[in-house]
C-alpha positions in Angstrom: 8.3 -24.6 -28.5 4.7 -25.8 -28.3 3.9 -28.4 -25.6 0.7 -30.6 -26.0 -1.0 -33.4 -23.9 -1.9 -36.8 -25.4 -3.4 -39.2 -23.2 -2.3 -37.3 -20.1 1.7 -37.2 -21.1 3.4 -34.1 -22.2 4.6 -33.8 -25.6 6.9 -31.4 -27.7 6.5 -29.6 -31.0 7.9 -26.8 -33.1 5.9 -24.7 -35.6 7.7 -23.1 -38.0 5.8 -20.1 -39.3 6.6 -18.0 -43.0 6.5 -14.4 -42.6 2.8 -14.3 -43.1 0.0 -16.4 -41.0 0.1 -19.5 -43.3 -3.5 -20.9 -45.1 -2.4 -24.2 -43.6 0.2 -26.6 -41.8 1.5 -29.9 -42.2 2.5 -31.8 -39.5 5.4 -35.0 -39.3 6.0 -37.8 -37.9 9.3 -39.2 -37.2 10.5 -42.3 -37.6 11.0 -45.3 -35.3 13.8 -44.4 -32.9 14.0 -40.8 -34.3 12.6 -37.4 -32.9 11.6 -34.0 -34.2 15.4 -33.1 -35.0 15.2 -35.0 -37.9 17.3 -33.3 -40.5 15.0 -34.2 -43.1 12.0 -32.4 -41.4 14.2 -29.2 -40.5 15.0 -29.1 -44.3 11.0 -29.8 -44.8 9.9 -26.7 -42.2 12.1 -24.6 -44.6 10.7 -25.2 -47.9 7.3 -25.7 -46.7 7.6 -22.5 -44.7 9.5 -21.0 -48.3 6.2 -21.5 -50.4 3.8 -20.0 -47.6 2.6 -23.1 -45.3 3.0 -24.0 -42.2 5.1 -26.5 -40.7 5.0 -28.5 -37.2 7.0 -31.0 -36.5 6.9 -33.1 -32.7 8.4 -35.7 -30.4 6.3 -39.1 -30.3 5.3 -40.1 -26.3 8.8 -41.9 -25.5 11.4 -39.9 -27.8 13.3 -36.8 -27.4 11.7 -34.0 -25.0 8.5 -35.5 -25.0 7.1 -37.4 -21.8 6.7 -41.2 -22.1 8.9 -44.6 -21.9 9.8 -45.8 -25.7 10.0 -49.2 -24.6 6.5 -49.3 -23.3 4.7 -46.3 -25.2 5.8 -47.3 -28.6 2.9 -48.4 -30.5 0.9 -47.8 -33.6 -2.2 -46.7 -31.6 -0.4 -44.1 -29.9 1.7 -42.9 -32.1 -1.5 -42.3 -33.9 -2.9 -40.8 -31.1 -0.1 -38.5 -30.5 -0.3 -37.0 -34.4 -4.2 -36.6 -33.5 -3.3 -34.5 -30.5 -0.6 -33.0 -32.3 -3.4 -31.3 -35.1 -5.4 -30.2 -32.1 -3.0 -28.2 -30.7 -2.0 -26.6 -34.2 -5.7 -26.1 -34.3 -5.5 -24.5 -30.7 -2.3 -22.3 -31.3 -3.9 -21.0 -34.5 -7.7 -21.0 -33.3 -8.9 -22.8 -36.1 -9.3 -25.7 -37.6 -6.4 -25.4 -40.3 -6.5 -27.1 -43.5 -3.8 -30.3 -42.5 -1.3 -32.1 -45.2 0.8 -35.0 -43.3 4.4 -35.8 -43.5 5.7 -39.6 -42.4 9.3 -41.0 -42.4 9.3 -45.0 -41.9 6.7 -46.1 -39.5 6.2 -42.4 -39.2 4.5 -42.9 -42.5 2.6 -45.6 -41.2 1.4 -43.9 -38.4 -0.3 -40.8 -40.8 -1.8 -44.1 -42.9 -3.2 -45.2 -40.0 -4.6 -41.7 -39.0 -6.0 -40.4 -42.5 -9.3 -41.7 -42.4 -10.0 -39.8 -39.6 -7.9 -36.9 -40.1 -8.8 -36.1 -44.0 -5.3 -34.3 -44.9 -5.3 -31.9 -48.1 -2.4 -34.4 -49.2 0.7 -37.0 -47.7 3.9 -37.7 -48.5 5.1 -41.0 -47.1 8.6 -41.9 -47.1 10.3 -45.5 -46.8 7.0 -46.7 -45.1 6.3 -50.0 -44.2 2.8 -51.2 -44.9 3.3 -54.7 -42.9 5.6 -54.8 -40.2 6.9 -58.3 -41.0 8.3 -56.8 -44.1 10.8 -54.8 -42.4 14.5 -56.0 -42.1 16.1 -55.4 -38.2 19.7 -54.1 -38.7 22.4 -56.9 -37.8 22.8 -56.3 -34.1 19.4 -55.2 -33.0 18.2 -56.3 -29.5 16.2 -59.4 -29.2 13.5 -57.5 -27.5 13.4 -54.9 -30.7 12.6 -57.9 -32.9 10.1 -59.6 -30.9 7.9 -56.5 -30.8 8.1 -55.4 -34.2 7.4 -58.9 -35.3 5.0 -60.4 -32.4 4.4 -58.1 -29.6 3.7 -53.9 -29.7 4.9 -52.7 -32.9 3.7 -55.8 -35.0 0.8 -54.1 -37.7 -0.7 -54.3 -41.2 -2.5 -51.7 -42.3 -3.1 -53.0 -46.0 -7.0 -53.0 -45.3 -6.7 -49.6 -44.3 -4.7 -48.0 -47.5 -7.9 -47.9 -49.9 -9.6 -45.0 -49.9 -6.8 -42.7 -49.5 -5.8 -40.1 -51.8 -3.5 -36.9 -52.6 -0.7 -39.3 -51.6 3.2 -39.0 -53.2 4.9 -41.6 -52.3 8.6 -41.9 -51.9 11.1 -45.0 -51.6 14.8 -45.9 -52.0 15.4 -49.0 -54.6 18.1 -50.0 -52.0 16.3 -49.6 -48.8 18.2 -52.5 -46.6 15.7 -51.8 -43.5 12.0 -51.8 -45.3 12.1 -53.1 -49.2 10.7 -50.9 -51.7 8.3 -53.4 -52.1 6.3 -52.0 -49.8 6.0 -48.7 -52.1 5.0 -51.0 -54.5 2.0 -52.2 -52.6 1.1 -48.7 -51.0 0.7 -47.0 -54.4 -1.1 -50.1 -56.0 -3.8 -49.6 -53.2 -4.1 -45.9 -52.9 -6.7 -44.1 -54.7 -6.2 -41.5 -57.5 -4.2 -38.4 -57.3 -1.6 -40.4 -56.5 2.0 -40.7 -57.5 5.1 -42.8 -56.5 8.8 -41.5 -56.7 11.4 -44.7 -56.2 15.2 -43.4 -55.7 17.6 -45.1 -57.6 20.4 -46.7 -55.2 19.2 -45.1 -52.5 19.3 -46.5 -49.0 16.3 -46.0 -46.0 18.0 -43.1 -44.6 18.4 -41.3 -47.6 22.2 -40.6 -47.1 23.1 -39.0 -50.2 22.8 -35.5 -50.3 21.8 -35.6 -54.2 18.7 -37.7 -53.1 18.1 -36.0 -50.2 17.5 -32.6 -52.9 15.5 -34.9 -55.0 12.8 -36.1 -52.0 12.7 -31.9 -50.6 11.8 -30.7 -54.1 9.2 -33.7 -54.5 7.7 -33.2 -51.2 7.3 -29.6 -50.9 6.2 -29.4 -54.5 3.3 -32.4 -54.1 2.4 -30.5 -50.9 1.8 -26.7 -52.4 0.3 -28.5 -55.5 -2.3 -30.5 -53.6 -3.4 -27.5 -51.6 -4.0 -25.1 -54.0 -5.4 -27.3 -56.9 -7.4 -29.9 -54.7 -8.9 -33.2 -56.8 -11.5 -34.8 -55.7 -13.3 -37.8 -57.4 
């Protein structure tokens, strides 16, 4: 367990190590109302940790063993913040600055978006991200409160103007993504600058629920990730 301090609260990682000191880490954020338990980042630490990098994965301010309120500490700008303390204390455990790829599940992706400019990762991998908050669909159910901030309060965002200059981006969607429409990949790759590349699941849904998809995004990501740190492009 690795504990880090972002804005004066205490926050909660894991770094999963290979047998040898890795040449570099990548770090991911969960989604919305997730946390570091993710199964789709404890399959990620594997593979990444399987072709010789570094994996960390953490609790946003407000979710699972990390200090914070969600209702009140959920935001873009500190979730953003809290990835940007997160690479510090990689940096810290490691005492270096280690070369940094990014990892983002739903607004989780957003959130490394938001951050890349000043973060310069070796590569992403963004996965059902929303570009515009507007664009995302609240499940049947959700509490009014929920909606209001996503749509007009904390959570409301659109980081189109910021998607531009970055690069070494894979980008990963469901075609049947019921909570944020694969529209949004659309837009995300259209915008991005070159290497890029976009990977849409057919029938898949925004959890990625079936197993055979699930195989499909690990082998994508982990590739894209090993591939952009040992054969860097650079316009």
């Amino acid at each position: 367990m690795v504990r880090f301090s972002a804005e004066g609260l205490d926050l909660s990682g894991v770094l999963h190590l290979p047998t040898f000191e890795p040449s570099a880490v990548v770090v991911g954020c969960h989604g919305l109302m997730a946390d570091k338990n993710s199964p789709k980042q404890l399959e990620l630490a594997k593979g990444c940790n399987a072709v010789g990098l570094g994996y960390f994965r953490f609790d946003h301010r407000g979710c699972g063993e990390s200090e914070g309120v969600f209702e009140h500490d959920t935001t873009l700008e500190n979730r953003s913040s809290d990835l940007i303390a997160a690479i510090h204390a990689v940096n810290k455990k490691f005492g270096k600055k280690m070369p940094i790829g990014l990892f983002g599940s739903s607004i989780g992706g957003t959130v490394c978006l938001t951050a890349a400019r000043r973060l310069s990762p070796f590569a992403i991998v963004t996965l059902a991200t929303p570009v515009q908050s507007r664009a995302i669909h609240i499940p049947e159910g959700s509490p009014e409160s929920l909606k209001n901030d996503i749509f007009k309060n904390r959570l409301a965002f659109d980081i189109i103007d910021t998607i531009g200059p970055i690069d070494h981006i894979l980008i990963i969607h469901g075609s049947n993504d019921e909570t944020v429409p694969v529209e949004n990949a659309h837009t995300l790759y259209r915008l991005a600058d070159d290497p890029k590349k976009q990977l849409i699941l057919e029938g898949a849904d925004h959890r990625i629920s079936d197993t055979a998809h699930q195989d499909i995004f690990l082998q994508f990501t982990v590739r894209w990730l090993a591939d952009c740190f040992k054969h860097p492009v650079r316009g």
